[in-house]
FIFITI-949648 format. One record per residue (C-alpha): residue in three letters; z, x, y; residue number from 1. Coordinates in steps of 0.02 Angstrom, whole numbers, always signed. Layout:
BEGIN
<guvex resn="ALA" up="Z" east="X" north="Y" resi="NUM"/>
...
***
This chain:
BEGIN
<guvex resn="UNK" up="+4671" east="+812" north="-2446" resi="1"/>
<guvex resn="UNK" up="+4635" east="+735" north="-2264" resi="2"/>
<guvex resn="UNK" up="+4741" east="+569" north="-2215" resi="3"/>
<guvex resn="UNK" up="+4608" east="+440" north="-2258" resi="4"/>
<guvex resn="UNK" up="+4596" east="+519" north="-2457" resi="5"/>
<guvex resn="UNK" up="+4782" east="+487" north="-2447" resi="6"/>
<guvex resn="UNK" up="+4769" east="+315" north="-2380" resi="7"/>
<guvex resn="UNK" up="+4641" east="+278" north="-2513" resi="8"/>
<guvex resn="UNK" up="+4780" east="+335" north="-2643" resi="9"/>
<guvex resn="UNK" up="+4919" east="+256" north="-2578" resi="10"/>
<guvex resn="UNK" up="+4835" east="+85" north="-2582" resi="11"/>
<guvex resn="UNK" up="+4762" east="+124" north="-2756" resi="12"/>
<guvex resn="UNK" up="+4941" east="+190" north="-2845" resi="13"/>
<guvex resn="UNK" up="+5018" east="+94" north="-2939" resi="14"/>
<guvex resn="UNK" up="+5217" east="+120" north="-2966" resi="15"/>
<guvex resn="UNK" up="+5309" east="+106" north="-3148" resi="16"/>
<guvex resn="UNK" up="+5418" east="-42" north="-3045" resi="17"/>
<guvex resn="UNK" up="+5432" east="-119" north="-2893" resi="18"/>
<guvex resn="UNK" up="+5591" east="-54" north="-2838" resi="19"/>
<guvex resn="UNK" up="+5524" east="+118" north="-2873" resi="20"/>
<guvex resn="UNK" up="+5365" east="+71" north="-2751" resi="21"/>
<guvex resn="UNK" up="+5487" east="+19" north="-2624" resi="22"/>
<guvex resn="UNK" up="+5571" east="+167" north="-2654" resi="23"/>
<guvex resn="UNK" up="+5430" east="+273" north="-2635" resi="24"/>
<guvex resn="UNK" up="+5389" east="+189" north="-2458" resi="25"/>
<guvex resn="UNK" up="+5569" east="+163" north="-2388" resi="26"/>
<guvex resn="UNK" up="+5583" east="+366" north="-2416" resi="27"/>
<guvex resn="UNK" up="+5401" east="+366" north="-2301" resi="28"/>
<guvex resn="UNK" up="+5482" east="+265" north="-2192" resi="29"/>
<guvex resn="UNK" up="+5633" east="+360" north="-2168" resi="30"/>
<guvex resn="UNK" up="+5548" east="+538" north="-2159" resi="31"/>
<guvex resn="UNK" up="+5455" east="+467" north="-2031" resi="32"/>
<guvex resn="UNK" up="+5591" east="+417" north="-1932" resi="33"/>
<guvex resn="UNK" up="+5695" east="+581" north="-1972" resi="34"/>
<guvex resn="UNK" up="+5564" east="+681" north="-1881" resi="35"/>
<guvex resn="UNK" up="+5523" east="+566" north="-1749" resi="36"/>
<guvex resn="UNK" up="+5687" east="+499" north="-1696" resi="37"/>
<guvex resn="UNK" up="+5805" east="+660" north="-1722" resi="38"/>
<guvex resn="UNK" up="+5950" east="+620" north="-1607" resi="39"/>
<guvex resn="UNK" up="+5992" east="+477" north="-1701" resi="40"/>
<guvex resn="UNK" up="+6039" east="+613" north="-1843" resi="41"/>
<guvex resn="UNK" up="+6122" east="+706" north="-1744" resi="42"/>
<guvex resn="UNK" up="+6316" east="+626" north="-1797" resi="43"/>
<guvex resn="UNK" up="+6267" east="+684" north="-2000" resi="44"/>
<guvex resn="UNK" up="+6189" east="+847" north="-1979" resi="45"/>
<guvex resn="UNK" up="+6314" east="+946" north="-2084" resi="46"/>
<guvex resn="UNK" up="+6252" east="+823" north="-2213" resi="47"/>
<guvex resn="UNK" up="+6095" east="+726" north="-2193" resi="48"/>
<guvex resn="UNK" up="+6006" east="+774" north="-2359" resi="49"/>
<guvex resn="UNK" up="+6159" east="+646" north="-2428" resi="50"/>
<guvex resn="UNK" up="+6134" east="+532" north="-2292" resi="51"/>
<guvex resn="UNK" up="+5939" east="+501" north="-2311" resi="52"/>
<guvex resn="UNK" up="+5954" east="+479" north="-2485" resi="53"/>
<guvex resn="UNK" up="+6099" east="+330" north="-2433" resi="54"/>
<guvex resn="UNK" up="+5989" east="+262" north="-2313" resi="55"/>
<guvex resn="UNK" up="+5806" east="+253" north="-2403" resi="56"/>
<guvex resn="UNK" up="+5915" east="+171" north="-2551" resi="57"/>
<guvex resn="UNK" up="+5962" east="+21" north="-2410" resi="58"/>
<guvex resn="UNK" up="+5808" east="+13" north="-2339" resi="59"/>
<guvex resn="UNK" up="+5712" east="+11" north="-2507" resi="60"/>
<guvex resn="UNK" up="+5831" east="-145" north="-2543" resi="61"/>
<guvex resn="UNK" up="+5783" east="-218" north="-2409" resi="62"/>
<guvex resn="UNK" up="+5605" east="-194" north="-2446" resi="63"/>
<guvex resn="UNK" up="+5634" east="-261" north="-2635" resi="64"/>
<guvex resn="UNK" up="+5717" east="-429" north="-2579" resi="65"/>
<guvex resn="UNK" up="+5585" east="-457" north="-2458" resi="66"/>
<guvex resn="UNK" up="+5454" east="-424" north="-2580" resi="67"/>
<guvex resn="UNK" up="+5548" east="-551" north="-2684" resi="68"/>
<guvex resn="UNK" up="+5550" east="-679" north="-2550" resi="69"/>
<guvex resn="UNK" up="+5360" east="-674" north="-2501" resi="70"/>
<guvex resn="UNK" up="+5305" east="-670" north="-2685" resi="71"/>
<guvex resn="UNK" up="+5244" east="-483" north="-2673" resi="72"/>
<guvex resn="UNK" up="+5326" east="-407" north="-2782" resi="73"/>
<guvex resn="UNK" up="+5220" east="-339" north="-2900" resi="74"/>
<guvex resn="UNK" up="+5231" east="-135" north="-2931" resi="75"/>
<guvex resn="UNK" up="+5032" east="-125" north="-2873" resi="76"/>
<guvex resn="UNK" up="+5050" east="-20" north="-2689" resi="77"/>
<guvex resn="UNK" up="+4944" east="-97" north="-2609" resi="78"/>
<guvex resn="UNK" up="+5037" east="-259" north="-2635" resi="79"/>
<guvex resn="UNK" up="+5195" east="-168" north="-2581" resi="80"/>
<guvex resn="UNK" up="+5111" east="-117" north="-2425" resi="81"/>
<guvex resn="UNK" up="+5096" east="-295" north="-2368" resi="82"/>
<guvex resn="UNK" up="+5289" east="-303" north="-2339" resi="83"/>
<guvex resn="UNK" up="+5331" east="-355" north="-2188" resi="84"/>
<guvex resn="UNK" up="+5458" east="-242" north="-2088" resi="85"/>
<guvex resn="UNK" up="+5542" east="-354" north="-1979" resi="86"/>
<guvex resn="UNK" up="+5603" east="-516" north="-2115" resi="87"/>
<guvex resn="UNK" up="+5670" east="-338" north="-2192" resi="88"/>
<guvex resn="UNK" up="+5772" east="-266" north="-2052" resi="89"/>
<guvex resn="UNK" up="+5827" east="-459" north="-2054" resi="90"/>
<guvex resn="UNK" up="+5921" east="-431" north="-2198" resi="91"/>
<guvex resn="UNK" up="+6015" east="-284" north="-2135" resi="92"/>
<guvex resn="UNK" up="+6114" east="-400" north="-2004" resi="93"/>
<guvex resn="UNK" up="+6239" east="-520" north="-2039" resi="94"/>
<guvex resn="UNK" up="+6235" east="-541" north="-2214" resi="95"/>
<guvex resn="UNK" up="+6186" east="-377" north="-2260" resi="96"/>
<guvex resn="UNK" up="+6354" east="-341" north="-2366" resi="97"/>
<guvex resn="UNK" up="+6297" east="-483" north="-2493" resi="98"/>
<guvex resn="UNK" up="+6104" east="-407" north="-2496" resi="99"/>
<guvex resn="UNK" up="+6180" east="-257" north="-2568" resi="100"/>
<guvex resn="UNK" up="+6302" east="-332" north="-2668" resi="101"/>
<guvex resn="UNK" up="+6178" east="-443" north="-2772" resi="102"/>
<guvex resn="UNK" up="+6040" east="-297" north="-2780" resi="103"/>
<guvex resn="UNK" up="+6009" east="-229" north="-2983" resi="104"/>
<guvex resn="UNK" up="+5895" east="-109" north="-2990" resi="105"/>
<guvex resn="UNK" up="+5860" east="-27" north="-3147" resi="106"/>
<guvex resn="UNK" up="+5913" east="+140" north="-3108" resi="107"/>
<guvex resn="UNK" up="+6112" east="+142" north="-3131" resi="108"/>
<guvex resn="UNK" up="+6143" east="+277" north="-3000" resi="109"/>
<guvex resn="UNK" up="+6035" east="+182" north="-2870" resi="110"/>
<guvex resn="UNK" up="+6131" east="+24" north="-2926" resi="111"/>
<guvex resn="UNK" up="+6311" east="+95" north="-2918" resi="112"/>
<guvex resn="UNK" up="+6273" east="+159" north="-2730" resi="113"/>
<guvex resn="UNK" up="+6199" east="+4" north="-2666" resi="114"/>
<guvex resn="UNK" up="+6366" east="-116" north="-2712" resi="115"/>
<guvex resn="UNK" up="+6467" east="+38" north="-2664" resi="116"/>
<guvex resn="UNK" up="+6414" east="+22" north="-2474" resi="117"/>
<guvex resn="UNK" up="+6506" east="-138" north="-2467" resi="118"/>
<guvex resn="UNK" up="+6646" east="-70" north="-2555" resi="119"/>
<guvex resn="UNK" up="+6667" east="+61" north="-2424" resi="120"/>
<guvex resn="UNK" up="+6645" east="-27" north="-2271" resi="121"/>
<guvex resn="UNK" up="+6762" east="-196" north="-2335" resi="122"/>
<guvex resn="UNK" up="+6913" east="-88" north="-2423" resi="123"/>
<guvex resn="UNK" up="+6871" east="+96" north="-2405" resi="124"/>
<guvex resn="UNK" up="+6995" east="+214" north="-2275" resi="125"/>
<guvex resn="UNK" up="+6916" east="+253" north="-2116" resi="126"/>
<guvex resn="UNK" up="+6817" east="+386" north="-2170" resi="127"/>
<guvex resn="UNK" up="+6725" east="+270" north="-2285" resi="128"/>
<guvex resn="UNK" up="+6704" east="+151" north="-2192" resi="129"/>
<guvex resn="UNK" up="+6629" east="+232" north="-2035" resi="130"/>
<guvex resn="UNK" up="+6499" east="+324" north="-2189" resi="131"/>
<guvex resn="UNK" up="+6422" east="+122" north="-2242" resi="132"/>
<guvex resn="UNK" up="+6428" east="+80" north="-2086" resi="133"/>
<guvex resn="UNK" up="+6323" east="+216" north="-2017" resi="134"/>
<guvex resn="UNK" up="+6213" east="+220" north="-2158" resi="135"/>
<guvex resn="UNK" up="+6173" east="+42" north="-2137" resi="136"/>
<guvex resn="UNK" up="+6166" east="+63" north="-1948" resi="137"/>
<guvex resn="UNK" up="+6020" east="+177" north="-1981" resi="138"/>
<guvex resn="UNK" up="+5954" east="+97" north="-2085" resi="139"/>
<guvex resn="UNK" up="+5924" east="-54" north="-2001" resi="140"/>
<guvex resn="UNK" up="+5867" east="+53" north="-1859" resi="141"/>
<guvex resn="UNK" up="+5730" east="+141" north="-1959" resi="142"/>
<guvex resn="UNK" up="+5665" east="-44" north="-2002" resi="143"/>
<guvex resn="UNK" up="+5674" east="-102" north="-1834" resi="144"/>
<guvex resn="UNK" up="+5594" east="+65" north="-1749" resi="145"/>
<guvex resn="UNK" up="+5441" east="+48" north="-1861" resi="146"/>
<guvex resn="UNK" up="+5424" east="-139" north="-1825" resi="147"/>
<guvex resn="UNK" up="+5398" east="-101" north="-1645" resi="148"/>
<guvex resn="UNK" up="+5254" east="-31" north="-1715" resi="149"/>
<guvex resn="UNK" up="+5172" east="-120" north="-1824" resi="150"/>
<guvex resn="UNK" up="+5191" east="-278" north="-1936" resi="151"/>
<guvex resn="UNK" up="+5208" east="-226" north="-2130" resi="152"/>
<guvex resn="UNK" up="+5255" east="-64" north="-2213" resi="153"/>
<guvex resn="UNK" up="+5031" east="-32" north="-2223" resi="154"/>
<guvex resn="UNK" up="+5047" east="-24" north="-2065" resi="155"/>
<guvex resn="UNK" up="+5121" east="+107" north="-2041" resi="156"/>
<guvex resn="UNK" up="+5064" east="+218" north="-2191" resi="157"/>
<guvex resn="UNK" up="+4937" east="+328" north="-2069" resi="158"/>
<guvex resn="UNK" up="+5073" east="+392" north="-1951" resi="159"/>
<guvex resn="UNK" up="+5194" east="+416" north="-2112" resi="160"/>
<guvex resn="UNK" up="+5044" east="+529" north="-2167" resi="161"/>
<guvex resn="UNK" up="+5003" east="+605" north="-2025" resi="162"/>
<guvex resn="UNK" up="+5158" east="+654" north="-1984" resi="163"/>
<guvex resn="UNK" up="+5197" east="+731" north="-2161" resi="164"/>
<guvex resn="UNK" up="+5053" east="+833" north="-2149" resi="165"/>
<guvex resn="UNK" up="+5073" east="+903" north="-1975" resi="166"/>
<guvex resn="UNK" up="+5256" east="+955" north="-2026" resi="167"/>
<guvex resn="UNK" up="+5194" east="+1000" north="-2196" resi="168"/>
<guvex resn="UNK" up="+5050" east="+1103" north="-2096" resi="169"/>
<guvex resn="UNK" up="+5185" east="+1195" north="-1980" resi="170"/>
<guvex resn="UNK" up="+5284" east="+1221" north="-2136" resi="171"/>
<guvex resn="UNK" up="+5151" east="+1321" north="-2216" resi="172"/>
<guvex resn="UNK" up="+5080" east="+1409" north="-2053" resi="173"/>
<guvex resn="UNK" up="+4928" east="+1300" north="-2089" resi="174"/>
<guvex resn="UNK" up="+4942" east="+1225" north="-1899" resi="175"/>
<guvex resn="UNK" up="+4808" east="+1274" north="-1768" resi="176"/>
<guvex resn="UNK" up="+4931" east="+1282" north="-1632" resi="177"/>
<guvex resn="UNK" up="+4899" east="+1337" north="-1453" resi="178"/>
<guvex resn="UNK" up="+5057" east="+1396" north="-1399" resi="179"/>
<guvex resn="UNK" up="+5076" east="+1427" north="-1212" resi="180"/>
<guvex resn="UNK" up="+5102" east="+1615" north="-1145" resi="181"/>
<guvex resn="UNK" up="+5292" east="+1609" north="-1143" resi="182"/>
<guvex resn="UNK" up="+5308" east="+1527" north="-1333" resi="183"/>
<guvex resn="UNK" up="+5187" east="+1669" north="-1421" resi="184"/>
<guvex resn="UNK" up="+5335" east="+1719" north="-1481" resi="185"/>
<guvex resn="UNK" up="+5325" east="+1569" north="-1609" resi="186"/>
<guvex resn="UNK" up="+5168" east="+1640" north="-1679" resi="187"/>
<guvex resn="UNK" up="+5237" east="+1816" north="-1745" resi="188"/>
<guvex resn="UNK" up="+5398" east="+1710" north="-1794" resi="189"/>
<guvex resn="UNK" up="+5472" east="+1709" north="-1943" resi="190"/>
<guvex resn="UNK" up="+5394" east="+1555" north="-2084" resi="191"/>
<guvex resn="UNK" up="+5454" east="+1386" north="-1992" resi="192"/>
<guvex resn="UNK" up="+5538" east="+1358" north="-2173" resi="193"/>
<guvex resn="UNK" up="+5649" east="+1524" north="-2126" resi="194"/>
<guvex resn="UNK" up="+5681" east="+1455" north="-1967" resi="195"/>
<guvex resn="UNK" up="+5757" east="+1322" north="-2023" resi="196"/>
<guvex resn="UNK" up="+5855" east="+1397" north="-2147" resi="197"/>
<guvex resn="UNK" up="+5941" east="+1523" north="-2018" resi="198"/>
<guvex resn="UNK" up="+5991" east="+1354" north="-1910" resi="199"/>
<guvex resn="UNK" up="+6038" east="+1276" north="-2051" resi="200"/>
<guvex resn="UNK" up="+6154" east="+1414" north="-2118" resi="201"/>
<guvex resn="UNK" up="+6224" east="+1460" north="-1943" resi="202"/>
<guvex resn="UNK" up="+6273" east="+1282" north="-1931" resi="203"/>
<guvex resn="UNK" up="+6354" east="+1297" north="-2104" resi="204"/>
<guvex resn="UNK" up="+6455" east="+1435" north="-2029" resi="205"/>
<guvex resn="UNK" up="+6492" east="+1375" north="-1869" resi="206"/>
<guvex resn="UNK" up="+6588" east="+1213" north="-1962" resi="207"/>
<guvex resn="UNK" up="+6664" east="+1355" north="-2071" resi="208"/>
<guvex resn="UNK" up="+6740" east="+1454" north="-1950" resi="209"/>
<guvex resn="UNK" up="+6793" east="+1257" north="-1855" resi="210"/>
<guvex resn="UNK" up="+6883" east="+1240" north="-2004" resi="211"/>
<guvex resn="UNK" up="+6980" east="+1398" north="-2020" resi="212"/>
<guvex resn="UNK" up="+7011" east="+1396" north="-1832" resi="213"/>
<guvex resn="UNK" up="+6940" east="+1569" north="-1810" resi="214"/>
<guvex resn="UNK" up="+6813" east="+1531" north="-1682" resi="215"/>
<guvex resn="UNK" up="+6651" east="+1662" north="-1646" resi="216"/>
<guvex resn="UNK" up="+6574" east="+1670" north="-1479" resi="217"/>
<guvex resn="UNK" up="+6441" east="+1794" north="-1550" resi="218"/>
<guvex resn="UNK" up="+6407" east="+1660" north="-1695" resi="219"/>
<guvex resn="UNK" up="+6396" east="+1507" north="-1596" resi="220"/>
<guvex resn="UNK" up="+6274" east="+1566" north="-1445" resi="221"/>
<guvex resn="UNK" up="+6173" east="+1637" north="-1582" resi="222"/>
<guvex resn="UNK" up="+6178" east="+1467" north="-1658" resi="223"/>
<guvex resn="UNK" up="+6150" east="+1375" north="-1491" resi="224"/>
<guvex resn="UNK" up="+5970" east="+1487" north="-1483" resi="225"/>
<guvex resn="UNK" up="+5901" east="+1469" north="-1658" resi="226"/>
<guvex resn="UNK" up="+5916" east="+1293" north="-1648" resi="227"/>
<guvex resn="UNK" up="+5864" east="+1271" north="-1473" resi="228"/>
<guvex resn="UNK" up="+5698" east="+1396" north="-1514" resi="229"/>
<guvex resn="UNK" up="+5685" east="+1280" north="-1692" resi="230"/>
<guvex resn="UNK" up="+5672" east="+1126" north="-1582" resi="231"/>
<guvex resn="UNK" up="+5554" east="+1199" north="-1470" resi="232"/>
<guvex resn="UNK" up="+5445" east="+1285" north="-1595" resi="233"/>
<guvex resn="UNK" up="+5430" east="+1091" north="-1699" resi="234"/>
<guvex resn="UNK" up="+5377" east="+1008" north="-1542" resi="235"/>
<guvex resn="UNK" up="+5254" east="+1142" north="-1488" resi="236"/>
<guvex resn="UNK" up="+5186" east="+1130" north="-1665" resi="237"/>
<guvex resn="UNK" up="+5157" east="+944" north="-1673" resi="238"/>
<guvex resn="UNK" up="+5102" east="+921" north="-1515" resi="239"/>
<guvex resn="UNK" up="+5039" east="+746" north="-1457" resi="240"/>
<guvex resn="UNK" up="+5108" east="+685" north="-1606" resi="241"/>
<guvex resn="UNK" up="+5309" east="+759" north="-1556" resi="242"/>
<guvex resn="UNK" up="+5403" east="+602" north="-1484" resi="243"/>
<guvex resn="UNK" up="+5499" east="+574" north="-1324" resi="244"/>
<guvex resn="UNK" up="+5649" east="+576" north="-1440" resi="245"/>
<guvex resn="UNK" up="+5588" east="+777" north="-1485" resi="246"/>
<guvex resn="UNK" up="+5565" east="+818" north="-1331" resi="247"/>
<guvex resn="UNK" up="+5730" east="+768" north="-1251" resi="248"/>
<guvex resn="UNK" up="+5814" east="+850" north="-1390" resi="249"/>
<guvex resn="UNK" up="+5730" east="+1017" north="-1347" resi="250"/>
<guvex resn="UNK" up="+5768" east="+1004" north="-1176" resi="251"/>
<guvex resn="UNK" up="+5950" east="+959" north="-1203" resi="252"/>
<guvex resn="UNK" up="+5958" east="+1087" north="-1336" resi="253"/>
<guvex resn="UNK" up="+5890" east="+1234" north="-1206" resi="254"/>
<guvex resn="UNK" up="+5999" east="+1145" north="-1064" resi="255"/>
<guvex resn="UNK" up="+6166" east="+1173" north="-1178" resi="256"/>
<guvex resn="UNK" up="+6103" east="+1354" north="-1217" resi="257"/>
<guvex resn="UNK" up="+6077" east="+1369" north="-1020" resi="258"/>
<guvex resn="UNK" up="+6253" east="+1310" north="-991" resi="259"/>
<guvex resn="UNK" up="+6346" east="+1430" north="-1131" resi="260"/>
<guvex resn="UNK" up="+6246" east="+1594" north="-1050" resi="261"/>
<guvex resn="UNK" up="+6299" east="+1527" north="-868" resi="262"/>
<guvex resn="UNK" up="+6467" east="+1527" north="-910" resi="263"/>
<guvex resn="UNK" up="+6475" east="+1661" north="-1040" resi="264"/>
<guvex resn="UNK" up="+6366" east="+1802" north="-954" resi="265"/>
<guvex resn="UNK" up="+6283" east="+1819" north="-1128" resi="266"/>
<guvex resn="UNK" up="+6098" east="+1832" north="-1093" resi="267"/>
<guvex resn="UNK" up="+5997" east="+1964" north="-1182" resi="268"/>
<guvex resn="UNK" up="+5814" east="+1934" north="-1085" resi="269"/>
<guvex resn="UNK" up="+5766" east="+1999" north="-929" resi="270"/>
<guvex resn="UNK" up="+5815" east="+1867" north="-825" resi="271"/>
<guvex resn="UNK" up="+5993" east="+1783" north="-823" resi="272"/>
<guvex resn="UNK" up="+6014" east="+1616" north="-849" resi="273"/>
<guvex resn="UNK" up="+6079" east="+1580" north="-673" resi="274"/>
<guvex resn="UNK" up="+5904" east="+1642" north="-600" resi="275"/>
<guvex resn="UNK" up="+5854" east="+1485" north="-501" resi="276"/>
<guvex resn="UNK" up="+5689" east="+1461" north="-608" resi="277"/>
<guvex resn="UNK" up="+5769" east="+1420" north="-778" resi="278"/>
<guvex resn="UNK" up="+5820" east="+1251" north="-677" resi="279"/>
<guvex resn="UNK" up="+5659" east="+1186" north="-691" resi="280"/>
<guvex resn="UNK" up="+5600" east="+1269" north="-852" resi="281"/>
<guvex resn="UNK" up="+5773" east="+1270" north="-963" resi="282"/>
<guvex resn="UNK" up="+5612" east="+1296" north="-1119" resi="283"/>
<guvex resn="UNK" up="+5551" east="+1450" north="-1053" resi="284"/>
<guvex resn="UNK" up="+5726" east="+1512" north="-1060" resi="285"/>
<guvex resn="UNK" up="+5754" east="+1481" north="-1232" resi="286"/>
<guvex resn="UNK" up="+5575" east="+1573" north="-1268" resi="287"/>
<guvex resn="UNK" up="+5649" east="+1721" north="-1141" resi="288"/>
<guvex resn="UNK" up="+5798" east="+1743" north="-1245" resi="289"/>
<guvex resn="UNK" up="+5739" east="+1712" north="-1427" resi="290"/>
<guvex resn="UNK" up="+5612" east="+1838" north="-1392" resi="291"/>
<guvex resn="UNK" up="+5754" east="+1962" north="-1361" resi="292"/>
<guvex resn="UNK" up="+5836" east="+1901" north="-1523" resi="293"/>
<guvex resn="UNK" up="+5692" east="+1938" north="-1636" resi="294"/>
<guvex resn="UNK" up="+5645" east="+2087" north="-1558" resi="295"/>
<guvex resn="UNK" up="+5840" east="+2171" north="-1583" resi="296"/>
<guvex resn="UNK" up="+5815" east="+2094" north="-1777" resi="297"/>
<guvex resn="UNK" up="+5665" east="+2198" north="-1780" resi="298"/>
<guvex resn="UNK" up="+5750" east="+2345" north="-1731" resi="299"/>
<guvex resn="UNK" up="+5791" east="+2469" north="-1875" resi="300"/>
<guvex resn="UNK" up="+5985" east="+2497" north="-1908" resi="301"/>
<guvex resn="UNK" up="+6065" east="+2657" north="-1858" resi="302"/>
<guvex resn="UNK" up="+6054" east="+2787" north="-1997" resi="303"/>
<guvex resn="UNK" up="+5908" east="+2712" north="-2080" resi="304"/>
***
């Protein structure tokens, strides 16, 4: 289904409450901003699947109370679409600690993390503390991006969607991308889905092995590639619709691979990453030297 039929259905659903309509568009919201806004991530990698699900709940209690406040809160969507963003992000500032606090959703699990938060961040150890904090951080900072953009939550429903799709569309290898002669690589690539995965489990590793204090230099310049190629490949493949915030994260993500070769001799490609060109084009390194990597995975073990 194109955008507009899922427009059409957004504004028609209608949601068994209306904290699980907020729910449903403070996890838009935050998707949104995931993809668009990836550096601000960054600090929870090794965990954001827990840290998105922290930060839609806050946001979607934001949402809730302000649906409360301006008589909209009715579980109809299209009423919830008329939220306005930035009386929500309000909420997140000074007296955000007693929003949370008073909050009772329904759902018990929903309800025990949202008066948790303040738990954390007024008697929890460090640790806890620097969690609500962050998760409320963000989420105030997901309210307040979209609100540069637009007015209430309806507002901002088509680039929700069309962002979902064109990741969903990559995802898939349903994207009519026109990669540029250096990235073809991308197109013979393995599933963006696999891609992931790979960064996600050297990652995984490379915390491991920080752990155990048994360091690999093979393991982390492998890791400093596939997710230097992963952030290349996403912006490639959402083209106008890849933010500044993508962009600089590819480029600092090819500069640090750059940087390790320089000082590590390790480059596989042709040309070394102290030839003067990379300077210019640290992207077209990371497509060098990625197409090395999958070409050597390619190659057949010895003995079979």
């Amino acid at each position: 289904m194109d955008v507009d039929g899922l427009l059409k259905q957004a504004q028609a659903v209608r949601f068994p409450s209306t904290w699980d309509g907020c729910l449903a568009w403070a996890s838009g919201l935050v998707s949104w901003h995931l993809t668009q806004r990836p550096t601000a991530w960054a600090p929870v990698r090794d965990n954001t699947d827990t840290y998105i699900h922290h930060v839609t709940a806050v946001v979607a209690c934001a949402l809730h109370a302000t649906a409360v406040e301006y008589r909209l809160d009715a579980p109809a969507g299209g009423e919830l679409l008329r939220i306005p963003l930035a009386p929500a992000g309000e909420l997140l500032g000074d007296g955000v600690l007693d929003v949370l606090a008073s909050a009772s959703p329904p759902a018990p699990d929903l309800s025990s993390l949202l008066h948790s938060i303040p738990y954390w961040i007024e008697q929890g150890d460090d640790d806890a503390r620097t969690k609500g904090e962050f998760i409320v951080d963000q989420a105030r900072g997901v309210l307040a991006l979209h609100t540069e953009f637009g007015y209430a939550v309806g507002d901002r429903l088509r680039a929700i969607l069309e962002t979902g799709q064109a990741m969903d569309d990559l995802q898939r290898g349903n994207a009519a991308v026109t990669y540029p002669p250096d990235a073809c690589i991308y197109e013979t690539a393995q599933p963006l889905d696999d891609h992931v995965m790979a960064a996600s489990n050297l990652e995984a590793m490379h915390l491991a092995d920080q752990a155990a204090g048994t360091p690999s230099l093979g393991l982390e310049r492998q890791r400093l590639l596939v997710q230097a190629a992963l952030s290349d490949r996403i912006v490639l493949g959402l083209g106008e619709r890849a933010s500044e915030d993508q962009r600089e994260q590819a480029r600092a993500k090819a500069g640090t691979l750059l940087d390790w070769d320089r000082e590590h001799g390790t480059h596989t490609g042709p040309l070394a990453a102290e030839d003067g060109r990379w300077k210019e084009d640290p992207l077209g390194y990371v497509r060098q030297e990625y197409h090395t990597h999958l070409d050597r995975l390619s190659q057949p073990l010895l003995g079979d």
